[in-house]
N, C-alpha and C positions, 0 to 999 in steps of 0.2 A: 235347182232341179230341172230337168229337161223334160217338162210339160209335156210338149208334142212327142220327144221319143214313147213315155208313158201313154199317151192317145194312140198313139200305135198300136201299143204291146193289147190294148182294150180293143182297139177295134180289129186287132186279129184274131184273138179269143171268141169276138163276136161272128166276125165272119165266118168262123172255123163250125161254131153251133148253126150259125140261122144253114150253112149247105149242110151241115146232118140233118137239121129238121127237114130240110128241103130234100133233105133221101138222095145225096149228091154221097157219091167214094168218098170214103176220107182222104182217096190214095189221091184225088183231086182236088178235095177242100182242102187237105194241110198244105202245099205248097204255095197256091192262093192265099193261104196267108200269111205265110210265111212272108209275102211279098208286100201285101199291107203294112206289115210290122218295120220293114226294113223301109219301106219308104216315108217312113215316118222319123228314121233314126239317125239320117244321115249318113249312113253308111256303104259303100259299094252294092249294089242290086245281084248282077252277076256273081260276081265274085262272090258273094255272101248267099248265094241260092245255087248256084252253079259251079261253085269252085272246087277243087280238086281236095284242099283242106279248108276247114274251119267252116264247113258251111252245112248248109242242109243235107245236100246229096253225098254228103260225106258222112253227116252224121247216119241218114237212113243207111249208106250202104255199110258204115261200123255196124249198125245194127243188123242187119241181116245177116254180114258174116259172122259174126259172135252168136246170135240166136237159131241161126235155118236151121241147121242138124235137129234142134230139140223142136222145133216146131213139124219138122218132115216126120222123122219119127215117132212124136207123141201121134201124129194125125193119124198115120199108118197103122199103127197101133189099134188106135183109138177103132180103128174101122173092123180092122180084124173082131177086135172083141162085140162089134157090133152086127157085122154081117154074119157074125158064124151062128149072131144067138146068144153066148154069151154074157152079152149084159141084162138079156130077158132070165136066163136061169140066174143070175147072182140075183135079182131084182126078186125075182121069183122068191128065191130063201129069206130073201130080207123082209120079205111080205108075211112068210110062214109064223117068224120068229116073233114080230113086231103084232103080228094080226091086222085086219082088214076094220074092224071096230071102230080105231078110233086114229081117224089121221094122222094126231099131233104127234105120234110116236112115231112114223115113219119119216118126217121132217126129221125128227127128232136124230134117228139114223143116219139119215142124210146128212144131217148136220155133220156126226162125230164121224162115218166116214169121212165127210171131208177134212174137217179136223187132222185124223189121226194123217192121212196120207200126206198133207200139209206139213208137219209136224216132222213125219217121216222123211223127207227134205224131195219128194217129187215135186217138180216143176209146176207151177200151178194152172199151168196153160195145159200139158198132160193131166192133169187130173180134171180139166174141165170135158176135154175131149174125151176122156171114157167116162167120165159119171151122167153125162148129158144122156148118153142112149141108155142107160142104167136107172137113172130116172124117171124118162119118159112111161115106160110100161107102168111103174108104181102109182105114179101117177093118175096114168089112164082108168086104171083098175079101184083106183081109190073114187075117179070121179070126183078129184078137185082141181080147182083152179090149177093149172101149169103157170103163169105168172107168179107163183107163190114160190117156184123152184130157186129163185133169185135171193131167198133172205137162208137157207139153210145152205148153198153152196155158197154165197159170197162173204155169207157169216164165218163159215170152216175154214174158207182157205185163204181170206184175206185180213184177218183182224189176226186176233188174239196167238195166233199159232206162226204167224208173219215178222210182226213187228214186238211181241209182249212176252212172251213164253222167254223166259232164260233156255240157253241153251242151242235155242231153234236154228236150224243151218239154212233157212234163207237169205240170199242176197240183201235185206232187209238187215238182217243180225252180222253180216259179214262184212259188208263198208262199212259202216263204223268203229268194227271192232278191227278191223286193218289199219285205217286211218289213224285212232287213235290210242290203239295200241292196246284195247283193254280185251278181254275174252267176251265169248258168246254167250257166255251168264252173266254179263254187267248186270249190276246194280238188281239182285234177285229179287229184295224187297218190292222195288217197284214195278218191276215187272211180273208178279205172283199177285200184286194188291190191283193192277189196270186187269189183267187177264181174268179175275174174278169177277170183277167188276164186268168184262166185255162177256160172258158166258150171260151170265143171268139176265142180261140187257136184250142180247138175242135170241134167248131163251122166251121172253117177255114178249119182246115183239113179235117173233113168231105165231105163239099161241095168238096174241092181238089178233092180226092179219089173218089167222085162219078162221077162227070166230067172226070175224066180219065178212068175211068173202063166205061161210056156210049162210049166215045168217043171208046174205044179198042173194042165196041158191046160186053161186057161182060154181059152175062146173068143168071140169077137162073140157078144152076145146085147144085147137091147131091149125092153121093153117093148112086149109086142105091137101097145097102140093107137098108141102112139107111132109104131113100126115101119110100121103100115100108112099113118098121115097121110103119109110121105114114102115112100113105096118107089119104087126106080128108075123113072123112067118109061121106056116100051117107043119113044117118041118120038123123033125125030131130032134131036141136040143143038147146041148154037152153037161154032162154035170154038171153039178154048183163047185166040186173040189176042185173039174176039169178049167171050167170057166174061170175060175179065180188063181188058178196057177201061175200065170203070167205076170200077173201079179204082185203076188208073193214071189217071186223070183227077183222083179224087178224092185223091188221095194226092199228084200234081202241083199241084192248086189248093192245099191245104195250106199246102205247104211253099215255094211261090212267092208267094204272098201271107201268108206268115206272119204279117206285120205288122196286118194286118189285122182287124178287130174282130168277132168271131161267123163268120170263115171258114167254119169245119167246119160251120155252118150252111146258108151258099151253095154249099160242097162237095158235101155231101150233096145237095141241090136236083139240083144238075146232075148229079150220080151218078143220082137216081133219074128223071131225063129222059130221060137216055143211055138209064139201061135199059129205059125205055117203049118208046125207038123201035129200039134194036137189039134187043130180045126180040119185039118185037111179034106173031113170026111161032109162036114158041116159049108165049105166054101165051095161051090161049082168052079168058079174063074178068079184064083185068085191074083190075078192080072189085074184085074177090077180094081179090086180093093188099092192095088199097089197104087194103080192110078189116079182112084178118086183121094187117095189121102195126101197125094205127092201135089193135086191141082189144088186143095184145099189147103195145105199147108203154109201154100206161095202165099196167098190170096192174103191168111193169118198173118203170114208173117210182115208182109208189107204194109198191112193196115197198122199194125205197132208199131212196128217203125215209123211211121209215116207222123203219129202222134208224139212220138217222140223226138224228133227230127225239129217238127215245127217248135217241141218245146226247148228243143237245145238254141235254137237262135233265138227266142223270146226273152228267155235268161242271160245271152251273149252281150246283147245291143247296149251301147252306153249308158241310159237309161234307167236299165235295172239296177245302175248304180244306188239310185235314188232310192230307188226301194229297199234296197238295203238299209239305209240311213232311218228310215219310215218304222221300219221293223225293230230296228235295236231301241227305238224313244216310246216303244209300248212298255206302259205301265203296271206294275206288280212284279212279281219275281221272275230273276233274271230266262228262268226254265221259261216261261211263258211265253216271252219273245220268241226266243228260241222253235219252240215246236211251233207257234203261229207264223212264224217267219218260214220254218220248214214247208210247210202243210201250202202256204201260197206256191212254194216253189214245184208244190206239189201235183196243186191243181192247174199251174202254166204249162207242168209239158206232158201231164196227164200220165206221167209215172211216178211213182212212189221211190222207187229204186233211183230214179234220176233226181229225184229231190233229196234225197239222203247224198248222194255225189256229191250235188252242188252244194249241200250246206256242211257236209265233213270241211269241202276245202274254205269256204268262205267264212263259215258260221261258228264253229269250232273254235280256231282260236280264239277270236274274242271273247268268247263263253269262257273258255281255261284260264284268259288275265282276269277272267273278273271272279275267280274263284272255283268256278264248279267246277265238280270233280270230273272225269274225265268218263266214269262209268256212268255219272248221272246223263250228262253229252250224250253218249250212246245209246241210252234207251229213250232219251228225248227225242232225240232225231229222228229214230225208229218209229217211232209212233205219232212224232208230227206229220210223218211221210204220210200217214192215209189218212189227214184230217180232207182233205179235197182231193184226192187221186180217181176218186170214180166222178168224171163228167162226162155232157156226151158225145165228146171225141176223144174218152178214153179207148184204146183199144184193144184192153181185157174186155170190156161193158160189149162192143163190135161185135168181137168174134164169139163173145155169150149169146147175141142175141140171133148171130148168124147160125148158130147151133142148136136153139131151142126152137127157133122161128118167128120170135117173140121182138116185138116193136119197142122201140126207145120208151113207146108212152107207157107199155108192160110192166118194162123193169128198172127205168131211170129209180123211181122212188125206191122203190123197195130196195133194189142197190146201194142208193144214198144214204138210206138210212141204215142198213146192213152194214157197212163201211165204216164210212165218212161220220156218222152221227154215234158210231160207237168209239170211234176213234176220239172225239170229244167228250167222251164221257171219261173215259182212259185220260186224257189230258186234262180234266177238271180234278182226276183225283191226283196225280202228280202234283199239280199245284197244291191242294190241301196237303197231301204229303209235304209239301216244300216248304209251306206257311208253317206247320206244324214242326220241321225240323226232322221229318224223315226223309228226305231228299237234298 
């Protein structure tokens, strides 16, 4: 086994966190280590950081050109429905409905909002971009912790509705079911018995964490600059039907033209049309808006890339050979391996979706010679993906906290545990499933 390549692969992960804590870009820190990693591996420096293929700046720019569209648009979007007001009247009815009484039911909202739109097959990076400003007021108005916003929106749109749910049309449910040829309701059982199991768990912790932070008198607070770019406007707001239109449009085109190729593309389009002309009245310049979503969108987009980039050459390097080897000689059933073997792959390039890639082509067949079925594969994989995918140079966790205004120290745990610790709970019942002869 190649020791030092493996020293590497650690001390680039390492360096990659100590410049986030240090409040270093990732767009800075992931290269830097990328370059640690490779000078550990023996392998070309340049050419493997700088090359035209097969390297970092290859992989970030596959990323960006595959991602920008949805990233430029959701942002745009996102701003529209913020600047006109908008996500203050949906917040608003959400508040009506739910009452002001008693917090846990507005999480509670928050949660199946995000859920249902998850589920719905929006982008999840789009649903963070409008729910954040949609939030915020609820929040303020509740007079609890905004740090709390991290366990109902990470819980909705990254667990259970991602990777568990038969059916789900995210990129999560759709590399496996290409690769290995099964459908998007592989293996229902198991994916009906993890998704119950992930509800109640975050359901659970939720109430936890808000009972603890009332009890601490923990209250709405923000960062003041933050705070003032959006404070309520004193302006006359658009309906809740008005407000939520765009919406339902965009969530309608969706899921009626599923079949469709770059949908969520034309979706979004017509989402941020709608909102030119039913905000009109509500946006002074809306020049503005184009702009500020167009300069935030880059910023988004390269930060994920950039974590993803560093984890495509982590996983590359000869080395990770060994790991491989490492993973298949863990003990108990074969499923086991498998999703813990995923879930490392997971947490090296700090995406989910790239840890499900690399273990369809790698991981896969050997699982299939050594018996299991091909739909059990597919929702293993799916749900090994987000046993580690939230660390802190993921850069979903980035651009959450770039939009709440909220520090790594805020919402590291509570995302972890939102996540990553439900995804383990999903994964321990698989296994009983599997001991037992349901999997």
């Amino acid at each position: 086994m190649d020791l030092l390549g493996l020293l590497g692969i650690l001390l680039g992960i390492i360096t990659i966190i100590l410049f986030i804590i240090k409040k270093f870009s990732i767009i800075v820190a992931a290269p830097i280590a990328t370059i640690v990693v490779v000078l550990f591996s023996g392998v070309p420096i340049l050419e493997t950081v700088f090359g035209k293929e097969n390297s970092y700046m290859a992989a970030l720019a596959g990323f960006v050109a595959s991602n920008f569209a949805i990233f430029l648009l959701g942002s745009i979007l996102a701003k529209y429905m913020d600047k006109s007001g908008a996500t203050i009247s949906i917040a608003n009815k959400v508040l009506s409905l739910v009452g002001t009484k008693n917090p846990y039911n507005a999480l509670v909202a928050l949660f199946l909002i995000s859920a249902i739109l998850t589920y719905g097959g929006i982008n999840v990076f789009v649903i963070i971009f409008a729910l954040i400003p949609m939030a915020k007021p609820i929040f303020r108005q509740l007079n609890i912790s905004w740090k709390l916003v991290a366990i109902p929106v990470f819980g909705g749109t990254s667990t259970f509705t991602m990777t568990m749910l038969p059916g789900a049309p995210s990129l999560h449910n759709i590399v496996p079911s290409t690769a290995l040829g099964t459908t998007l309701t592989a293996a229902p059982g198991i994916g009906i018995a993890t998704s119950i199991a992930a509800i109640v768990f975050i359901l659970v912790y939720m109430k936890f964490s808000l009972s603890k932070s009332l009890r601490n008198n923990e209250t709405f607070h923000i960062d003041e600059k933050v705070e003032n770019n959006d404070a309520i406007s004193k302006r006359e707001l658009p309906s809740f039907m008005i407000s939520l239109l765009p919406i339902i449009v965009l969530l309608g085109i969706i899921l009626i033209f599923s079949s469709v190729n770059n949908i969520i593309i034309v979706a979004l389009i017509v989402a941020i049309l709608l909102s030119a002309i039913l905000f009109r009245k509500h946006i002074v310049q809306q020049k503005e808006v184009l702009n500020q979503g167009a300069n935030e969108s880059l910023s988004s987009t390269i930060t994920t890339g950039s974590t993803i980039a560093f984890g495509s050459i982590a996983t590359s390097v000869p080395a990770f050979k060994g790991v491989f080897q490492l993973i298949q000689s863990i003990p108990g059933p074969p499923v086991l391996s498998l999703m813990i073997g995923t879930g490392l792959i997971g947490g090296i390039t700090a995406s989910a979706v790239g840890a499900i890639g690399i273990s369809v082509a790698n991981f896969a067949p050997i699982y299939l010679e050594m018996g299991l079925a091909p739909e059990t594969i597919h929702r293993a994989i799916a749900i090994g993906s987000g046993a580690l995918s939230i660390v802190p140079y993921s850069g979903f966790l980035i651009i959450f906290n770039n939009l709440t205004g909220l520090t790594m120290k805020d919402t590291f745990k509570n995302g972890f545990i939102s996540i990553s610790v439900t995804h383990w709970i999903a994964m321990a019942v698989i296994v009983i499933m599997s001991i037992l002869g349901f999997a």
